[in-house]
C-alpha positions as a Markdown table, in Angstrom:
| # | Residue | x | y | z |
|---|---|---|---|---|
| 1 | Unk | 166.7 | 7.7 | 42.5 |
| 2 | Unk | 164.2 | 7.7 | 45.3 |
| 3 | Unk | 161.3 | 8.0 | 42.7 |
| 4 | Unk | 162.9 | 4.9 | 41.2 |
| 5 | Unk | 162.9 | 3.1 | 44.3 |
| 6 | Unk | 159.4 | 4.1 | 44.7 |
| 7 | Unk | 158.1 | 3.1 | 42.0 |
| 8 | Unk | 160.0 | -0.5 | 42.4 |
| 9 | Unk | 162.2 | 0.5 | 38.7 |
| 10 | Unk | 165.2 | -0.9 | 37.6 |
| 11 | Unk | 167.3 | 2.2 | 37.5 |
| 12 | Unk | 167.4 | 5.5 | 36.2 |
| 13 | Unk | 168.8 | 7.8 | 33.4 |
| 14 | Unk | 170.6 | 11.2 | 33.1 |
| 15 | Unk | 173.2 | 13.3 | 31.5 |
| 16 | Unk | 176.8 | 13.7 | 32.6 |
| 17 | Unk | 176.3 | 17.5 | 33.6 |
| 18 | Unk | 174.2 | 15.6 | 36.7 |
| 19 | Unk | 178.3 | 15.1 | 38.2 |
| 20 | Unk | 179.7 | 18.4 | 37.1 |
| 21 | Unk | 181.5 | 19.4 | 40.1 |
| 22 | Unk | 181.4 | 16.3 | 42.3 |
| 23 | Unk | 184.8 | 14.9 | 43.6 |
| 24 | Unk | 185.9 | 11.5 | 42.9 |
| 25 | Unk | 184.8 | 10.5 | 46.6 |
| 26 | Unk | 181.3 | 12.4 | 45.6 |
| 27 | Unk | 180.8 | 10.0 | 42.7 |
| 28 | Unk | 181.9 | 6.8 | 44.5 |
| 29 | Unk | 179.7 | 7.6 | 46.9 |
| 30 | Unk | 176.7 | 7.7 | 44.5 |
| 31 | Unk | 178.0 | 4.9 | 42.6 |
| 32 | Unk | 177.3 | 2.9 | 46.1 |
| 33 | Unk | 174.4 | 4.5 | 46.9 |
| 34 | Unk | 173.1 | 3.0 | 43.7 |
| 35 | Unk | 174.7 | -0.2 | 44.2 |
| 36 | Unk | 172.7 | -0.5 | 47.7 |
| 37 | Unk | 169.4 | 0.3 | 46.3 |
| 38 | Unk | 169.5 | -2.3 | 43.4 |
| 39 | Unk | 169.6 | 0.9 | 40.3 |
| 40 | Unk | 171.0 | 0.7 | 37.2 |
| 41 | Unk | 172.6 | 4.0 | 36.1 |
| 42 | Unk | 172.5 | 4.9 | 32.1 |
| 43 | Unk | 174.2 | 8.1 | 31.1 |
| 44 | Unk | 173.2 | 10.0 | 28.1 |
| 45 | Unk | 175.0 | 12.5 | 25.7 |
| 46 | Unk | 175.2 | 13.8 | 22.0 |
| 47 | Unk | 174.5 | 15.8 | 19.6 |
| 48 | Unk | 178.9 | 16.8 | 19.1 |
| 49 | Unk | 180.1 | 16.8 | 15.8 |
| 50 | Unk | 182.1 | 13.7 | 16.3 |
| 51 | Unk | 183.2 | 13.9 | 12.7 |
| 52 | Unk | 185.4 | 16.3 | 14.2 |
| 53 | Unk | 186.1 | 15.4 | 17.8 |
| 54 | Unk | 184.8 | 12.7 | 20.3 |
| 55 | Unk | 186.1 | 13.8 | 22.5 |
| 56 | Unk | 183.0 | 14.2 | 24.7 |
| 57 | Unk | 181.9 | 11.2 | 24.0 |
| 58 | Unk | 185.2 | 9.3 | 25.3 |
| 59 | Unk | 184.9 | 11.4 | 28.5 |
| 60 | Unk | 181.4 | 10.6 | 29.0 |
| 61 | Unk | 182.5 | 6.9 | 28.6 |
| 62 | Unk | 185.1 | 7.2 | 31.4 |
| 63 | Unk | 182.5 | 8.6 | 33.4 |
| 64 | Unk | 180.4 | 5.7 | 32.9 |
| 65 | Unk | 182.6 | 3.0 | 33.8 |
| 66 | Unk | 183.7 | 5.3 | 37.2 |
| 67 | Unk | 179.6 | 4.7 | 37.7 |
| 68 | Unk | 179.0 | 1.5 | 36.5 |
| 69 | Unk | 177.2 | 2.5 | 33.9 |
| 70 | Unk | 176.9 | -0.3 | 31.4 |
| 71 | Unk | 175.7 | 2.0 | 28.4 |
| 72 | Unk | 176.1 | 5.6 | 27.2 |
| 73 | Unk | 173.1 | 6.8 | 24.8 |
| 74 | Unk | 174.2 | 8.8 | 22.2 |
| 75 | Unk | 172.7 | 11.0 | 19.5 |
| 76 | Unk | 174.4 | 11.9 | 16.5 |
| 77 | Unk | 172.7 | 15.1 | 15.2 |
| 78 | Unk | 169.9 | 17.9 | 16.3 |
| 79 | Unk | 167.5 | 17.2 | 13.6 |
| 80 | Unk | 163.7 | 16.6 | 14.5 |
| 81 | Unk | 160.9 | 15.7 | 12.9 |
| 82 | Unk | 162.6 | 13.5 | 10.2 |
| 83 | Unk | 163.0 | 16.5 | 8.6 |
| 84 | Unk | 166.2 | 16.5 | 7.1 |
| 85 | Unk | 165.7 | 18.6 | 3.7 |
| 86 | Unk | 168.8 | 21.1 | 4.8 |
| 87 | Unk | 171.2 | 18.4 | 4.4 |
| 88 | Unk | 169.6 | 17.1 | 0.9 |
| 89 | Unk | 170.1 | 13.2 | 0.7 |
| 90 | Unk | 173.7 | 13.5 | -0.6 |
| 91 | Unk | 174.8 | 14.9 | 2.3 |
| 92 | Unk | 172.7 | 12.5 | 4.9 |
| 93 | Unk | 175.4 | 10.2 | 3.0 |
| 94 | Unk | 178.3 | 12.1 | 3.7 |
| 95 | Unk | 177.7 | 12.9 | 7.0 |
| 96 | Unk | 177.2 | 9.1 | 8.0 |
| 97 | Unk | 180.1 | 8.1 | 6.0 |
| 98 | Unk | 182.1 | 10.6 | 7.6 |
| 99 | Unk | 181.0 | 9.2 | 10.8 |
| 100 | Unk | 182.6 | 5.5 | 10.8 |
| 101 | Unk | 186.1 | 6.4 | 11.8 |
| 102 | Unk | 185.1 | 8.3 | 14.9 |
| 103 | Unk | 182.7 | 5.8 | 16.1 |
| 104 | Unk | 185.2 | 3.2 | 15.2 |
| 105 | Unk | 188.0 | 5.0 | 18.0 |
| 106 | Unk | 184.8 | 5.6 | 20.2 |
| 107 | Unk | 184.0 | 2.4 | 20.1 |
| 108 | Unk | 187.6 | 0.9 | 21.0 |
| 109 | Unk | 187.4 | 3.5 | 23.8 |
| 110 | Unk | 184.3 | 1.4 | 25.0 |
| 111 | Unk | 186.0 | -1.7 | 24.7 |
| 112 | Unk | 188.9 | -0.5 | 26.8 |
| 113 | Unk | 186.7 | 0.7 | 30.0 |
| 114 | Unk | 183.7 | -1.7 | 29.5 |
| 115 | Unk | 180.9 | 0.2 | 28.7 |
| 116 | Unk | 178.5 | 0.3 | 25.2 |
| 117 | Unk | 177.3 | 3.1 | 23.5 |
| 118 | Unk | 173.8 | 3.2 | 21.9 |
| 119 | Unk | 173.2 | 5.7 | 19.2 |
| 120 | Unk | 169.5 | 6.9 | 19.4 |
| 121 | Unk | 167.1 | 7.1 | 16.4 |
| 122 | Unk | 166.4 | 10.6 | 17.6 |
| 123 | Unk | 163.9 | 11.5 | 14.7 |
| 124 | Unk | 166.9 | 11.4 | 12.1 |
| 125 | Unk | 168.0 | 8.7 | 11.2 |
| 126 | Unk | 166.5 | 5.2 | 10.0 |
| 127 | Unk | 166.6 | 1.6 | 11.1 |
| 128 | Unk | 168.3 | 0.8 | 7.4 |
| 129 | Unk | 170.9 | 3.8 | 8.2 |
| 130 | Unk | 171.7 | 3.0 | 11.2 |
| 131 | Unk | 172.2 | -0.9 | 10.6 |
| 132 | Unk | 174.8 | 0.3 | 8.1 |
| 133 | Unk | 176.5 | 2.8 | 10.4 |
| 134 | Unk | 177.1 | -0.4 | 13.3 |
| 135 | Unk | 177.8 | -2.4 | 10.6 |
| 136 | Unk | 181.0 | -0.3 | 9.1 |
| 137 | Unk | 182.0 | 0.4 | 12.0 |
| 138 | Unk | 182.0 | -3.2 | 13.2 |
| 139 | Unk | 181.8 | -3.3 | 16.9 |
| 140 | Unk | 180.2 | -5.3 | 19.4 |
| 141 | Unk | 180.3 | -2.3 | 21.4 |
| 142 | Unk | 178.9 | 0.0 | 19.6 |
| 143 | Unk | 174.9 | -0.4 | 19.3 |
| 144 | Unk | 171.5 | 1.3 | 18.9 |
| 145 | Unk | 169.0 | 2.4 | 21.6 |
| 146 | Unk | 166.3 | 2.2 | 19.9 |
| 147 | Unk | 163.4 | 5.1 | 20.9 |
| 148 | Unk | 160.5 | 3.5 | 20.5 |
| 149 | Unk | 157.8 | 6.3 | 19.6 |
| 150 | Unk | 160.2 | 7.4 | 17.2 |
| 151 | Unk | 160.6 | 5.1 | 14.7 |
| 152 | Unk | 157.3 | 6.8 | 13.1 |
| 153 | Unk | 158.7 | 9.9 | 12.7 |
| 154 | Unk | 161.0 | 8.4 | 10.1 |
| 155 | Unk | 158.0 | 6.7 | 8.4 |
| 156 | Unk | 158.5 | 3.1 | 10.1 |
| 157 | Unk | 156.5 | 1.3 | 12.2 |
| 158 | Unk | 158.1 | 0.1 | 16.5 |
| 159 | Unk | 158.1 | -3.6 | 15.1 |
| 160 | Unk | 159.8 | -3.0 | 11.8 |
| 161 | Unk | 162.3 | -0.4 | 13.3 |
| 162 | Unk | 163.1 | -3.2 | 16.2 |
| 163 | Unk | 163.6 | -6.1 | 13.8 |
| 164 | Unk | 166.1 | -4.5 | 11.6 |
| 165 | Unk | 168.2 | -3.7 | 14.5 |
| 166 | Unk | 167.9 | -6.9 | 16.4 |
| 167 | Unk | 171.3 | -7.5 | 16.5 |
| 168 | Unk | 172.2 | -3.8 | 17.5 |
| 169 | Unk | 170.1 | -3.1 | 20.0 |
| 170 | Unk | 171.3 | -2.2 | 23.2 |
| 171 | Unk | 168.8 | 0.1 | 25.8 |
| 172 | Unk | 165.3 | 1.3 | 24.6 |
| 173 | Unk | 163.8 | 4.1 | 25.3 |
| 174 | Unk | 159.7 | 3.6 | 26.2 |
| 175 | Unk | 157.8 | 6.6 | 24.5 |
| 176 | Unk | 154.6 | 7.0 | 23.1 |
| 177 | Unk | 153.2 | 9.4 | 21.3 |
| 178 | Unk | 149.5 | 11.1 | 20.4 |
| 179 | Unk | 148.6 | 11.6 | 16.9 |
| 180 | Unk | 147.1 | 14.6 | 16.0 |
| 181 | Unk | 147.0 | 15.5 | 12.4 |
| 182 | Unk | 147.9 | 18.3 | 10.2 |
| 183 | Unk | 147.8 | 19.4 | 6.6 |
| 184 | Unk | 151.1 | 18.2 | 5.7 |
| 185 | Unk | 151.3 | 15.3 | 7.9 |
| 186 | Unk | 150.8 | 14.6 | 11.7 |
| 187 | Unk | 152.2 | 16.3 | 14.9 |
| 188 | Unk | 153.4 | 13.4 | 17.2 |
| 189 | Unk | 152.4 | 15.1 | 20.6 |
| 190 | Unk | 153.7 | 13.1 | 24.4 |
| 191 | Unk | 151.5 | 11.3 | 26.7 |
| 192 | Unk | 151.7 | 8.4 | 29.1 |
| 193 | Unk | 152.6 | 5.1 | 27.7 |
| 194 | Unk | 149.3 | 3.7 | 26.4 |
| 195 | Unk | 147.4 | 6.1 | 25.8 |
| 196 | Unk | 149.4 | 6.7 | 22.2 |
| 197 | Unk | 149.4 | 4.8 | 19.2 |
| 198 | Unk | 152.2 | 2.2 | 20.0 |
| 199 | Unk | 151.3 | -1.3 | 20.7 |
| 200 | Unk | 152.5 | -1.9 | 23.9 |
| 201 | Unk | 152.2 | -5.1 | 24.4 |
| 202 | Unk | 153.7 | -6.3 | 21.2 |
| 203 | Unk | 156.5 | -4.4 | 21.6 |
| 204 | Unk | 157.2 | -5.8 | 25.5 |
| 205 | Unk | 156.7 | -9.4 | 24.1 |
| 206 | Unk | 159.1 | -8.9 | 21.4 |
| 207 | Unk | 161.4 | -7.2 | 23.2 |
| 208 | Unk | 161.7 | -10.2 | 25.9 |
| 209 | Unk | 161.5 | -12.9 | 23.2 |
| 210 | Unk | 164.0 | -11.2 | 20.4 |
| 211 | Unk | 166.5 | -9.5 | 22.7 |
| 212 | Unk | 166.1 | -10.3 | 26.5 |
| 213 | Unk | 169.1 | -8.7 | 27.8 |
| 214 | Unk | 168.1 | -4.8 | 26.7 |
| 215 | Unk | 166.5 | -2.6 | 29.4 |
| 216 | Unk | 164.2 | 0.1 | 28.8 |
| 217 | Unk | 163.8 | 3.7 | 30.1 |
| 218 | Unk | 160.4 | 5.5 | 30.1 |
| 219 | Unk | 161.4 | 8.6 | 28.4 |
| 220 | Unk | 158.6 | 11.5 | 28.6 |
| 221 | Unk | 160.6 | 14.0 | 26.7 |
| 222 | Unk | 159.5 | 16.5 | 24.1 |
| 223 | Unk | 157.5 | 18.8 | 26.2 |
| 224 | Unk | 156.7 | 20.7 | 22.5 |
| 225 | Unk | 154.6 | 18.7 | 20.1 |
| 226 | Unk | 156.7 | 17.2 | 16.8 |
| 227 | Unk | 155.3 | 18.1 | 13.6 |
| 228 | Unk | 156.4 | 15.2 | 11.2 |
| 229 | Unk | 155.6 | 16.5 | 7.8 |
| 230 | Unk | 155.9 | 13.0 | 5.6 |
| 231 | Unk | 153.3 | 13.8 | 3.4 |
| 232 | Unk | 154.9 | 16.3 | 1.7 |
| 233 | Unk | 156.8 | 14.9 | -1.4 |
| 234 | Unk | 159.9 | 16.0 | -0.7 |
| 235 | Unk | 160.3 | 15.4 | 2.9 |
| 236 | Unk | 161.1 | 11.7 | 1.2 |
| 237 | Unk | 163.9 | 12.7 | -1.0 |
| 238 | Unk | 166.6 | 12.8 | 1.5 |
| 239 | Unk | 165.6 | 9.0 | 3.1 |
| 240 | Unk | 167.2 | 6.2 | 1.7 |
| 241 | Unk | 165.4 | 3.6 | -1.2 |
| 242 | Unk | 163.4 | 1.0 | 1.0 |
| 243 | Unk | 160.7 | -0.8 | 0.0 |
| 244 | Unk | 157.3 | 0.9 | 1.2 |
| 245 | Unk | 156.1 | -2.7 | 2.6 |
| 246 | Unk | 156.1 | -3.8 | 4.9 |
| 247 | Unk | 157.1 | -0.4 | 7.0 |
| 248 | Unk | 156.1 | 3.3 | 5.4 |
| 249 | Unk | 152.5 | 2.2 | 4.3 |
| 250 | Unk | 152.2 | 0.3 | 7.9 |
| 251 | Unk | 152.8 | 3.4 | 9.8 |
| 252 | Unk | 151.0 | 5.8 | 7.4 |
| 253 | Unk | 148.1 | 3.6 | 8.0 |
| 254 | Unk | 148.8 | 3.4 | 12.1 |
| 255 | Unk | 148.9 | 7.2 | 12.3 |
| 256 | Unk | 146.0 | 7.4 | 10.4 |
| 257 | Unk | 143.9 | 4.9 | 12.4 |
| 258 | Unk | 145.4 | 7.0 | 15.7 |
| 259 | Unk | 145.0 | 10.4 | 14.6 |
| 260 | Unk | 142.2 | 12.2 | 16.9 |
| 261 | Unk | 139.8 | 14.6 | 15.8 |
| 262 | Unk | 140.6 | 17.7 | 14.2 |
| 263 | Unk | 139.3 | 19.7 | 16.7 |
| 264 | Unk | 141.1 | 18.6 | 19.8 |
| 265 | Unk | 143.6 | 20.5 | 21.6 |
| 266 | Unk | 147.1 | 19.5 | 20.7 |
| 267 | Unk | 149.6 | 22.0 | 22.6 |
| 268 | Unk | 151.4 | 20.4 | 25.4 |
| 269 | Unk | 151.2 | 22.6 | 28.8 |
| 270 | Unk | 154.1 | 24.2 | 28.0 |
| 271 | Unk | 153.1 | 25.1 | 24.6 |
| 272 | Unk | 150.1 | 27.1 | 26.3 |
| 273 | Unk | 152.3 | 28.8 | 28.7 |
| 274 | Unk | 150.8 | 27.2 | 31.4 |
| 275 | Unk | 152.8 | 28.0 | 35.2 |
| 276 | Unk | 156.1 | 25.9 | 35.8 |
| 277 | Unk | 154.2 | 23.9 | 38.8 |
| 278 | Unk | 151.2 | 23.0 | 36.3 |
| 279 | Unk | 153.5 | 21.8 | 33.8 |
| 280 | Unk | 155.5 | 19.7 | 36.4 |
| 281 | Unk | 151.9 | 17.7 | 37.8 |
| 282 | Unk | 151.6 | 17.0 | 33.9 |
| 283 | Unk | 154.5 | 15.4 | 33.8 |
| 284 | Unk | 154.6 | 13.0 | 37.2 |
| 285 | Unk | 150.8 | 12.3 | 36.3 |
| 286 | Unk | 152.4 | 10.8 | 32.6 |
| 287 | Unk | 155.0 | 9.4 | 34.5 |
| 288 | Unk | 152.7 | 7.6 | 37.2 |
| 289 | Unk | 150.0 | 6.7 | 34.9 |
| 290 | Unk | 152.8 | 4.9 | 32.8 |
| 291 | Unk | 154.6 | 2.9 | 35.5 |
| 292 | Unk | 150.4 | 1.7 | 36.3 |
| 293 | Unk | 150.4 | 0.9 | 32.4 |
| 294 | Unk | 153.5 | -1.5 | 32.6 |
| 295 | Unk | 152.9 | -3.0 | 35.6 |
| 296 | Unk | 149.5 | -4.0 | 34.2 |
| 297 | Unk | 151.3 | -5.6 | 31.8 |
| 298 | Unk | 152.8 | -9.3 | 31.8 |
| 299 | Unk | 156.3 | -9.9 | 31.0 |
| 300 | Unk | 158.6 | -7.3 | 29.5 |
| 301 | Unk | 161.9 | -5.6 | 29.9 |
| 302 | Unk | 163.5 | -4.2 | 33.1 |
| 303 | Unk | 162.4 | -0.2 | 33.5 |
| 304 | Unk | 163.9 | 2.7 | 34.3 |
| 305 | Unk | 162.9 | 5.9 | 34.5 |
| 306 | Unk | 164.9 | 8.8 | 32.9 |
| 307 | Unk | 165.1 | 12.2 | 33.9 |
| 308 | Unk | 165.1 | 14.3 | 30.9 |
| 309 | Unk | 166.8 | 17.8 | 30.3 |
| 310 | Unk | 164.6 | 20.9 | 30.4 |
């Protein structure tokens, strides 16, 4: 919160466990407390089997409207990479089908305290999937939040990701990624925003012209580097049909133009085993170096930083 303030950001985003063992008063009092310094709260959760019980997801939502949280960021599965060969494409389609009548109680949860829930394109799913999954389930309160750097990891460029789910969008997360590439495809590795391969200013403007209610979170997460294998055949075969343009061949060809050079060092600091207090200065220099990069910037969406587990 007090980095926030600093920073002059528009709130900031955790996980539930932050409130594990804080009394009602306790969580009233932080509700204030963020109240009186002008923050947003966002809560996020995920990765349940909700096929089989929401439950944590519905408690999570209670939590948020105690808060005042206005959305709870979900993912749906701990698959990386857009790697999804273990499930084989027909069941990808099981497991989303199987998904609609949970999200549909989930989301009439949200309706009854007044919160949204945004399910996250968490290097698993794609914009086409997840347009179908909102759409079955039919809810205004159900949504996407929409993780910017990783729409390539599902072979899609930020712009074509974001206008297929226009109407679903409901928080962003602000990540960029390095490219660094690899036999079989490219390893997406983090850095500050702007000095990756998305186009940040595109994206802002869109993002304030196409849907200027959304806020976005600058998420530095994956302290490991992603290795997104797409150009292997069958890394394909469990993705639905599309049509390869405008989308796949746009982001092949953005990676491509991003990649950097063979030779240059990819592991993160904490892929090098570097000490705990040299991998912490990486990440508030990423952090600092991007709230410099969007405030260099004109326009855009309200920030907020999150603070991401591990």
């Amino acid at each position: 919160m007090e980095l926030a303030r600093a920073h002059g950001l528009a709130g900031v985003e955790g996980p539930p466990d932050w409130f594990d063992g804080m009394s009602p008063a306790g969580r009233r009092s932080l509700r204030h407390r963020l109240e009186a310094r002008g923050l947003a709260l966002f809560l996020d959760t995920g990765s349940d089997d909700y096929a089989a019980d929401i439950s944590s997801l519905t408690r999570t939502l209670d939590l948020a409207a105690e808060l005042g949280a206005p959305v709870v960021r979900t993912t749906l599965t701990r698959l990386l990479e857009g790697d999804r060969r273990a499930l084989g494409r027909q069941g990808c389609q099981a497991f989303l089908q199987a998904l609609v009548e949970p999200l549909k109680r989930a989301s009439d949860h949200a309706g009854q305290v007044g919160v949204e829930i945004g399910i996250e394109n968490h290097q698993d799913l794609c914009s086409q999937e997840l347009a179908w999954l909102c759409g079955q389930v039919g809810s205004e309160r159900l949504g996407v939040t929409m993780d910017v750097g990783n729409a390539y990891a599902s072979g899609e460029t930020c712009l074509a990701f974001a206008r297929q789910l226009r109407p679903f969008l409901k928080h962003v997360h602000l990540k960029d990624y390095r490219v660094h590439p690899a036999e079989s495809g490219y390893r997406l590795v983090r850095c500050a925003l702007g000095d990756g391969l998305v186009d940040w200013a595109a994206m802002l403007a869109w993002f304030q012209a196409e849907s200027p209610g959304v806020q976005g979170c600058i998420e530095l997460g994956a302290t490991t580097a992603r290795h997104v294998r797409l150009l292997e055949p069958d890394w394909w075969e469990t993705w639905p049909e599309r049509p390869f343009l405008p989308g796949a061949v746009e982001a092949l060809a953005d990676l491509h133009r991003a990649a950097r050079p063979a030779a240059e060092e990819w592991r993160t600091p904490h892929e090098r085993g570097q000490p705990p207090g040299l991998c912490a200065a990486w990440e508030m220099e990423q952090f600092e170096a991007s709230v410099r990069f969007l405030r260099g910037l004109a326009g855009g969406i309200p920030i907020v930083r999150e603070v991401a587990r591990g």
